[in-house]
N, C-alpha and C positions, 0 to 999 in steps of 0.2 A: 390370488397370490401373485400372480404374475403380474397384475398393474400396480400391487403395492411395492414390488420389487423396483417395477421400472421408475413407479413415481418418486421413489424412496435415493433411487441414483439421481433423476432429475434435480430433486430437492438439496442433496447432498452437494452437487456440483453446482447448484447455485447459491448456497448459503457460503459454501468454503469458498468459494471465489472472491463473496466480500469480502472478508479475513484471507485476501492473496495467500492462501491456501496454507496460512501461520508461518509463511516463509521456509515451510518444506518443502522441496525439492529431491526429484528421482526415484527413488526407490519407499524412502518414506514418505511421500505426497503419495504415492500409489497406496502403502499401506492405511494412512489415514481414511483415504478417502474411500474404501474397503470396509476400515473397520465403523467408517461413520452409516453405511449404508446398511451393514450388518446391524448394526445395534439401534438405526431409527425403525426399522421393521420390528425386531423385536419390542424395542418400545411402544409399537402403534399397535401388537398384539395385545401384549402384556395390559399396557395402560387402557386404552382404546376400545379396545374389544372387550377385555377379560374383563376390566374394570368397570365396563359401561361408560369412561369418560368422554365419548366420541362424540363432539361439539356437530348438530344436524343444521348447523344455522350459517354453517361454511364447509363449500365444498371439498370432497374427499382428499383433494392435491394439498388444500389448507391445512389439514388435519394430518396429513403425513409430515407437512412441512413441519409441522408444529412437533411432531416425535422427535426430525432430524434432529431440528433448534436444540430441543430436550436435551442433546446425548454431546452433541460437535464440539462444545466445549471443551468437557471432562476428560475425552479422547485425545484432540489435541495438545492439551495439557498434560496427557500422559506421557504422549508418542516425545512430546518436546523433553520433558524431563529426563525421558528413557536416554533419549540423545545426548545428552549434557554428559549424562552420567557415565556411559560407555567414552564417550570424550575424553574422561579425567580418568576413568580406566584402566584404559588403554594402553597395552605392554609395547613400548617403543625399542626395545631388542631390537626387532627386526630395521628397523632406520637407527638405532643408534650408531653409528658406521657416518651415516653422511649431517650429523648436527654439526653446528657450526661452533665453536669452542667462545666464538665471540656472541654478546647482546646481536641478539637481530632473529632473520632468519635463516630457517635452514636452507643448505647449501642444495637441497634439490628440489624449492620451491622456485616458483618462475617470478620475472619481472608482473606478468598479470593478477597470476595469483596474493602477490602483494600488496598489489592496488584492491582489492577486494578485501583483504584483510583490513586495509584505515580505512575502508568505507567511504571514499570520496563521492560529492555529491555528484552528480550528474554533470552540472555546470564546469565542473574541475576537472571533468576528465581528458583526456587527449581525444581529439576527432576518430583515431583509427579503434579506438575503447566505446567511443560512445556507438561507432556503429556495430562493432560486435553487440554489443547490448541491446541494440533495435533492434536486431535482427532475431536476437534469442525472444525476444519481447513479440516480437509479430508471428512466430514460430508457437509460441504457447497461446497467444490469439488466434490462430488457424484450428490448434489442437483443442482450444476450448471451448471453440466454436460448434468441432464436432462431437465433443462429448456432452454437449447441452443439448445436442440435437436439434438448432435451429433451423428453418424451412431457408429462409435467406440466405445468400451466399455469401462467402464471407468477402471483405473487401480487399481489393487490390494492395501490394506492399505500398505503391504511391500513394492510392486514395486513403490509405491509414495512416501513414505518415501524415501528409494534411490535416486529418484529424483529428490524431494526436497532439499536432501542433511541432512534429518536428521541422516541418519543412522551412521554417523560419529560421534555419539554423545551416547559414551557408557552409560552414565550414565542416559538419554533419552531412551535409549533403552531397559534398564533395567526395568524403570518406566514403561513402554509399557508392558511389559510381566504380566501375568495373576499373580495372588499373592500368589496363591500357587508356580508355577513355581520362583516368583524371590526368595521366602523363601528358595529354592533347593537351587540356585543358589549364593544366598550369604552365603548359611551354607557351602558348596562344597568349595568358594571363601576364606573362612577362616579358614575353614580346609586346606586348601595348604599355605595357610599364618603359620599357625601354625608350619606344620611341616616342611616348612623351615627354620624355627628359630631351629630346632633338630642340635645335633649334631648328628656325624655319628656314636658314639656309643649309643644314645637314639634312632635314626632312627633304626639300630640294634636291639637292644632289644623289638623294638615294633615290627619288621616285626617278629622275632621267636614268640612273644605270639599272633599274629594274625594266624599264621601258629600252635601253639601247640591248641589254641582254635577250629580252623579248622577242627583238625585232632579230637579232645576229643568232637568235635558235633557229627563226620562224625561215632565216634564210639559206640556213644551212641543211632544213628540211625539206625545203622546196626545189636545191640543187640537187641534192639526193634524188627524190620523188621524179626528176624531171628524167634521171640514169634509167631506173626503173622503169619508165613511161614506153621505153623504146621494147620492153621485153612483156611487161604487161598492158598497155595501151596507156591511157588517160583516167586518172582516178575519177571519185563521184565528184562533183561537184562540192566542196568544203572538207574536199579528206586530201589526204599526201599519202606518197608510197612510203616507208618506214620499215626498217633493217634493225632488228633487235635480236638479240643471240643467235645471229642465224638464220630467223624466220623473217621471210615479207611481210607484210601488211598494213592496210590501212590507218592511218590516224586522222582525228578528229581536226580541223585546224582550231587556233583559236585567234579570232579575231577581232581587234579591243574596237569596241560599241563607239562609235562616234557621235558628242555631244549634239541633242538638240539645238533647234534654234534661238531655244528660251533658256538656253545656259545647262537644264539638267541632263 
């Protein structure tokens, strides 16, 4: 009893999984997949055993599969109905207060919850939509990973993204990154925007006051350092003495790399 139990959840979560689990979610995905496990054991008693139909010519896993198969339909089909119907039900007393007197929705549904109501394709959605949805998406791949009980681990959120074939989707993947990192990366992304619109004598002019800037830090770091020198000795070798809220110490120089003799 205990392997037909275990094989019977096996079976269960991999047949519902094809049928993305009839598009239940939360509490009644839990219930289904409950009652589907319930009712392919008793199916593999009842039919299987009692009945003598227990096919010897495939093994015992097959034969339980074949009870789940039996039942997951009829189940699902009910749990979904059950649903509908409490839907249209359903005494709205309690939210009559915040409906909205106009076509549309109601006044304490969210902008997201919206979007899920027209069912936009993927492709439509907003970058910061599409990665809420990976993210719920790789969340129920971890979690159905462990309820399959496979040996393998499951994969990395990047190496499944790749796999999924997100990662071809720059603007998705942008969304993905932490928010400070994408605030780097779109200030970075417009500043090259920017100074490709330079001409070549404003590109000019800005690399010599980057460079005369450079040089009028590096010298007013070294007059400093030189004050210092007399109460601390002589820094290391490529550092300066350095006066910041108060505290001494060492800084790094930086020293712009002088071209080769082959130009690079």
């Amino acid at each position: 009893m205990e392997n037909l139990w275990r094989a019977a959840t096996q079976a269960t979560l991999f047949l519902l999984k094809q049928h993305r689990f009839y598009g239940l979610v939360g509490y009644d995905k839990k219930t289904l997949i409950d009652e589907c496990i319930l009712h392919g054991v008793r199916h593999f008693i009842e039919f299987k055993v009692m009945k003598h139909t227990y096919n010897r010519k495939y093994p015992f896993m097959s034969n339980v599969m074949g009870s789940v198969w039996s039942v997951q339909g009829n189940i699902a089909n009910k749990l979904v109905k059950d649903m509908v119907t409490r839907y249209h039900m359903n005494d709205i007393a309690n939210v009559d207060f915040a409906i909205s007197t106009q076509d549309g929705f109601p006044l304490y549904l969210s902008y997201e919850e919206t979007l899920h109501h027209k069912k936009r394709a993927f492709k439509d959605m907003k970058a910061r939509y599409k990665a809420r949805l990976v993210r719920e998406l790789y969340e129920d791949y971890r979690a159905e990973h462990e309820q399959l009980g496979l040996i393998s681990k499951p994969l990395e959120f990047g190496a499944w993204l790749s796999r999924c074939g997100y990662s071809s989707d720059s603007g998705l993947m942008l969304a993905l990154e932490p928010k400070a990192i994408r605030r780097q990366m779109v200030s970075e992304h417009a500043k090259i925007l920017k100074e490709s619109e330079l001409t070549e004598s404003e590109r000019h002019t800005r690399e010599y006051m980057r460079e005369w800037q450079r040089r009028y830090r590096q010298k007013k770091l070294l007059e400093q350092s030189a004050e210092f020198e007399k109460l601390y000795g002589k820094p290391p070798e490529g550092y300066a003495w350095k006066e910041r809220n108060g505290v001494v110490g060492l800084q790094k120089l930086k020293l712009k790399e002088e071209p080769h003799e082959d130009g690079v």
